[in-house]
C-alpha positions in Angstrom: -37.4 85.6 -27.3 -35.0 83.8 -29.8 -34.6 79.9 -29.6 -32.6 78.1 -27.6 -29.3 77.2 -29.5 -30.2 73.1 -29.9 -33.5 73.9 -31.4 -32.2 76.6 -34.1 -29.8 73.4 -34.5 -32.4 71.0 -35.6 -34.2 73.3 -37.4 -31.5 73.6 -39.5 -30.6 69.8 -40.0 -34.2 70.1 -40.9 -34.0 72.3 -43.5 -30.5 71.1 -45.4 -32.6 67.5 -45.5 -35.5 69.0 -47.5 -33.2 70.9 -49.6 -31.3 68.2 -50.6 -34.2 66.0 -51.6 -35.7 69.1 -53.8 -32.0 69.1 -55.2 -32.1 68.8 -58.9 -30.0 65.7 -60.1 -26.1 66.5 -60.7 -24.9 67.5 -64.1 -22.8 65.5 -65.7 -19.4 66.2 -66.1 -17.7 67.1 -69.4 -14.3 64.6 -69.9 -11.5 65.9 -68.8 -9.8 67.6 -71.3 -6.8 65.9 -70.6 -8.4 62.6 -71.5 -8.8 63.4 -75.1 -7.4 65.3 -77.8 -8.8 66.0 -81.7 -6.0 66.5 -84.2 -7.0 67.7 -87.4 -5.3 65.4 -90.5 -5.2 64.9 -93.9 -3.6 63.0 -96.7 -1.6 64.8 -99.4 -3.8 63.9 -101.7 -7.0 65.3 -99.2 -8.5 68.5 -99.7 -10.4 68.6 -96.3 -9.0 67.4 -92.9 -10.3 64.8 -90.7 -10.2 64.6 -87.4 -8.6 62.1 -85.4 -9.8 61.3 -81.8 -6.9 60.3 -79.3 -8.1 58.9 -76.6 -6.0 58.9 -74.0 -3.5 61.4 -75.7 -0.8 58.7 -75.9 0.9 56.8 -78.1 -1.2 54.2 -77.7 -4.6 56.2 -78.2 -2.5 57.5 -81.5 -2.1 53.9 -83.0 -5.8 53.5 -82.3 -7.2 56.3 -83.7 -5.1 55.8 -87.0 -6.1 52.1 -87.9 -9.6 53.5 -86.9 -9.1 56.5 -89.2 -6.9 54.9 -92.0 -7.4 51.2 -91.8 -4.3 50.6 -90.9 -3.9 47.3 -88.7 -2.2 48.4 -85.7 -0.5 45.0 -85.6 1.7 46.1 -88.7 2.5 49.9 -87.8 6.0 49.9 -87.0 7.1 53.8 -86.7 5.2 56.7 -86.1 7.3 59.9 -86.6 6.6 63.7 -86.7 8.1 65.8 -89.0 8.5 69.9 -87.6 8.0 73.0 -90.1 11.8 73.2 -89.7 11.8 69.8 -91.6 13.2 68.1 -88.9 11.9 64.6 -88.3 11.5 62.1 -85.0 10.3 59.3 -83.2 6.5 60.0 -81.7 6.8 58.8 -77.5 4.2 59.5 -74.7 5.9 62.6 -73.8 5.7 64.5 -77.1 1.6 63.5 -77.4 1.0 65.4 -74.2 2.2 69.0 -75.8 -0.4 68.3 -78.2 -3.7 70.7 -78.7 -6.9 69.9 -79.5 -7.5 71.0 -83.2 -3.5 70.9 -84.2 -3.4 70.4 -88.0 -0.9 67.7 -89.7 -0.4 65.9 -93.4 0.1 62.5 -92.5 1.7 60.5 -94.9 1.5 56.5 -94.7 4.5 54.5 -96.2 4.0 50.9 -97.1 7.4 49.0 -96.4 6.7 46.2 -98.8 9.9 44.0 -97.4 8.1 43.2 -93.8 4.3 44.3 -95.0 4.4 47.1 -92.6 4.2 50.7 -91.8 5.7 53.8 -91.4 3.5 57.1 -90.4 4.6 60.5 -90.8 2.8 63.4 -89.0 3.8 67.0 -90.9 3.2 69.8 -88.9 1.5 72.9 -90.4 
C-alpha cells in the first residue's frame, strides 16, 4: 500500500528541512567582472608593467587608480587622453572605459603643465 498523498507531502517538507540545515554555507561570490578591470601600464622609462586596478571601470575609478599608482593628486589632473596605434589621440569618457579588457597594455605618459601646476595623462596603446 503506498501513502496517502498528504503524508508523502510532509514527509517531504521533512526532508528538504533537514537538508537545508546539513547544507554547507554558500560560496562566496567572485566580483563581477564588470565591476573591475586590471590594465597593464608602464612609463617610458619602465621596463616592467604595472598593473592598474579600476574599480568601477570608469573614469572616475581611472583617476583613482592613477594618483594611487603614480601619486598624482587627482585634484590637479586635468585631461586624460588615449592615444590609438594609428597615432590618433582623444579625450578618455565613461563610454570608451567600458570596451576595456582586463590585462590591456598602455605606456602612459604624465605631462606636468607648469602654467596651472597640473596634469595631462596619455594612455598609448600597444
Amino acid at each position: 500500500m503506498y501513502p496517502s498523498p498528504d503524508r508523502r507531502s510532509d514527509k517531504l517538507e521533512e526532508v528538504l528541512a533537514q537538508s537545508e540545515l546539513l547544507a554547507p554555507p554558500a560560496k562566496k561570490r567572485r566580483p563581477n567582472e564588470n565591476d573591475r578591470v586590471m590594465l597593464y601600464v608602464k612609463e617610458l622609462t619602465d621596463k616592467v608593467f604595472s598593473p592598474l586596478h579600476l574599480v568601477p571601470p570608469n573614469l572616475i575609478g581611472l583617476i583613482h587608480a592613477i594618483e594611487d599608482k603614480f601619486r598624482t593628486p587627482k585634484e590637479k589632473i586635468r585631461d586624460i587622453f588615449k592615444r590609438s596605434t594609428k597615432g590618433i589621440t582623444v579625450k578618455m569618457d565613461d563610454d570608451m572605459l567600458r570596451h576595456y579588457h582586463n590585462e590591456d597594455c598602455f605606456t602612459v605618459e604624465i605631462e606636468h603643465i607648469l602654467d596651472d601646476d597640473m596634469y595631462d595623462i596619455t594612455f598609448s596603446e600597444l
